[in-house]
C-alpha positions as CSV (number, residue, x, y, z in Angstrom):
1,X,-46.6,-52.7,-58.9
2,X,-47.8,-49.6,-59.0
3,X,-46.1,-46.2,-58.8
4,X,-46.4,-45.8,-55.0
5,X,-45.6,-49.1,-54.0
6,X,-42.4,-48.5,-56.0
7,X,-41.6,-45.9,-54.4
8,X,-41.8,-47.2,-51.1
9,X,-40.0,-50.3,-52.4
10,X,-37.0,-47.8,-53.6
11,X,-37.5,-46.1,-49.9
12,X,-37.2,-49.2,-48.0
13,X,-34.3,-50.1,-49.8
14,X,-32.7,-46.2,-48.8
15,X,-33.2,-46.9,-45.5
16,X,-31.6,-50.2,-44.7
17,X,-28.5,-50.7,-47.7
18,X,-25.5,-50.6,-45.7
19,X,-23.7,-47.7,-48.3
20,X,-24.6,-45.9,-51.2
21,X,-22.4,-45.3,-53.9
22,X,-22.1,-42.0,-55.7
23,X,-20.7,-41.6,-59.2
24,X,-19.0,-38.5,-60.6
25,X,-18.2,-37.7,-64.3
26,X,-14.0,-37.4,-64.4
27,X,-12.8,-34.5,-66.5
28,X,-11.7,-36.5,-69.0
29,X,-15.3,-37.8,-69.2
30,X,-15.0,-41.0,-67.7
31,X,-17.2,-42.6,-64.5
32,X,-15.5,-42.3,-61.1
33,X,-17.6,-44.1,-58.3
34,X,-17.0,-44.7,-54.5
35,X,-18.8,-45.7,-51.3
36,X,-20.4,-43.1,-49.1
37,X,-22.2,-42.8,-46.1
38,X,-25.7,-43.7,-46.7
39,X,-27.1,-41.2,-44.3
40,X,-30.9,-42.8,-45.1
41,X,-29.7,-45.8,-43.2
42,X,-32.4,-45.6,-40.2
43,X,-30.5,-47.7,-38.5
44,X,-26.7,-46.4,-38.9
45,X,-28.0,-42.4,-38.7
46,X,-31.4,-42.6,-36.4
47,X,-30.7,-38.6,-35.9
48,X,-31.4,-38.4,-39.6
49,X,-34.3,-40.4,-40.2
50,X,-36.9,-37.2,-39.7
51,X,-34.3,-35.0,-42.2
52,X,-35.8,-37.2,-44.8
53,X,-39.3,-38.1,-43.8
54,X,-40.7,-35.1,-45.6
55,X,-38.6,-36.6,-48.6
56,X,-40.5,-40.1,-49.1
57,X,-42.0,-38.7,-52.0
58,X,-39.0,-37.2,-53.7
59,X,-36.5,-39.5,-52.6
60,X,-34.3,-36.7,-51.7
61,X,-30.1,-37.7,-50.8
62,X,-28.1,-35.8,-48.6
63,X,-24.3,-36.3,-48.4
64,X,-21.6,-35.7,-46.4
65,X,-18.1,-35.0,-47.9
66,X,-15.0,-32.9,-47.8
67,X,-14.9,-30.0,-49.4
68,X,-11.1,-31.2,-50.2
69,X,-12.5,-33.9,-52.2
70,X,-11.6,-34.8,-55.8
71,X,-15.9,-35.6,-56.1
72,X,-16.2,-31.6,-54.9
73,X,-14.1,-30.8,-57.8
74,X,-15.5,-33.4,-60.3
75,X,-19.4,-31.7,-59.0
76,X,-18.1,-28.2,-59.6
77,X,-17.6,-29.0,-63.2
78,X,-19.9,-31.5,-64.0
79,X,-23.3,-31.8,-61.5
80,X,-24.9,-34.2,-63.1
81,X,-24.3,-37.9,-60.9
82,X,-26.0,-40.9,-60.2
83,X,-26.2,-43.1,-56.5
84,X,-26.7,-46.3,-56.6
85,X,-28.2,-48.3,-53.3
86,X,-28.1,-52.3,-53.2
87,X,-28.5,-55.7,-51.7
88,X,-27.3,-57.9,-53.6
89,X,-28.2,-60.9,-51.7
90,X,-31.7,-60.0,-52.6
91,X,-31.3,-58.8,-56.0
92,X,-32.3,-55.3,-55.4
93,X,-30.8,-52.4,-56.4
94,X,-31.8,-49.0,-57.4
95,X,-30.1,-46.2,-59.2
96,X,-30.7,-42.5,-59.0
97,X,-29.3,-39.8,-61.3
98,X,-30.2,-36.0,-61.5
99,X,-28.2,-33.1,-61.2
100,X,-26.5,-32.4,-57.4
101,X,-26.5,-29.3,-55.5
102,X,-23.8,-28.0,-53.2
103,X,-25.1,-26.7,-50.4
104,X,-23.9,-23.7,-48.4
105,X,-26.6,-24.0,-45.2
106,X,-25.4,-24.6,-41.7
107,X,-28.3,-25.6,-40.3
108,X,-28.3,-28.7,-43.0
109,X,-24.5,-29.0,-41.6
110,X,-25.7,-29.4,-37.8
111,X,-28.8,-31.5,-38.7
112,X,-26.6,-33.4,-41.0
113,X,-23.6,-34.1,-37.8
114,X,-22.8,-37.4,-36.3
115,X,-20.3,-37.8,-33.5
116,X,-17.2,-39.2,-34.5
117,X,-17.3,-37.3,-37.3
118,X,-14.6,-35.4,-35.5
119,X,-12.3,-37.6,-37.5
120,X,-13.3,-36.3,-41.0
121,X,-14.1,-32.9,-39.7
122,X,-12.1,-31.9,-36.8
123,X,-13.6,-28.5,-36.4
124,X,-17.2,-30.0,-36.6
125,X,-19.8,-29.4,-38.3
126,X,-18.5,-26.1,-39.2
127,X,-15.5,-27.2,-40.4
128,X,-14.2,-25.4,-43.6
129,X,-13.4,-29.0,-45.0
130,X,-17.2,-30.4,-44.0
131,X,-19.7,-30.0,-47.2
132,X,-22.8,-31.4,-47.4
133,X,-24.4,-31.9,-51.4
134,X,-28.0,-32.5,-52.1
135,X,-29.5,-34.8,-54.9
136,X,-33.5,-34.3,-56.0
137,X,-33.1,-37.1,-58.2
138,X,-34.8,-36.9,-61.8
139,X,-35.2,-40.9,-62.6
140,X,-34.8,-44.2,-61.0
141,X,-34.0,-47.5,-62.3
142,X,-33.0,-50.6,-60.6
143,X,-34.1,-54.0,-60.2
144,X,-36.7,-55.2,-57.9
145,X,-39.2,-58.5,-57.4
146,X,-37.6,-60.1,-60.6
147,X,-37.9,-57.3,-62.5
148,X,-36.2,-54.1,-63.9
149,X,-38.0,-50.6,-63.5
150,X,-37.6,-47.6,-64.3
151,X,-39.5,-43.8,-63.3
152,X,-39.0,-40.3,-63.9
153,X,-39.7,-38.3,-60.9
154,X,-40.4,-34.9,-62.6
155,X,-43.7,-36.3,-64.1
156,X,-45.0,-38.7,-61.0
């Protein structure tokens, strides 16, 4: 498999794994990990899907959190974090690690909104509590067709 059709493997796995999960370096240096919403799910977040069209080559994450949030804390003093996407029924998974960005952009915010997000944000998308963080991964690794892989972005 070449580079390409790896990347559209790892793409076609982004846009149908029901979660993602995002892991965060505790201060006492330690792995913390938790589900989030995979916002690359095409089906789940439709609105999205042309957010990340221009990203098929990067494999560029957005998430959506509280700025309350212990993983906004853990971020602020350690960026560097990995998401994982999987199905396990078909033995594919792929992790993604780099460093992730905060982001201060309300436009990204809007774009970003779902209805019914009133519930996590109940002053919308511009909700002090509503943050959104951006990952430009540097590697990926997973498992795929039988077989384990692995590629740095910054040189592909």
């Amino acid at each position: 498999m070449n580079t390409q059709e790896l990347k559209q493997a790892c793409i076609d796995l982004m846009e149908t794994a029901q979660v993602a999960y995002l892991t965060t370096i505790l201060p006492d240096g330690y792995p913390c990990t938790r589900a989030v919403f995979n916002l690359r799910n095409k089906q789940q977040f439709p609105n999205q899907a042309p957010l990340f069209a221009k990203h098929q080559d990067d494999l560029l994450i957005y998430i959506s959190t509280n700025t309350s949030s212990h993983k906004l804390e853990q971020i602020k003093a350690n960026a560097k974090v990995s998401v994982y996407y999987c199905k396990p029924e078909q033995f594919h998974g792929l992790m993604l690690s780099g460093d992730i960005e905060i982001m201060d952009d309300t436009t990204l915010r809007h774009a970003l909104w779902n209805e019914g997000w009133e519930r996590y944000y109940p002053g919308g998308p511009d909700d002090p509590d509503h943050t959104v963080l951006c990952l430009k991964p540097r590697s990926i690794q997973g498992w795929h067709e039988g077989s384990r892989f692995e590629l740095n972005l910054s040189e592909s």
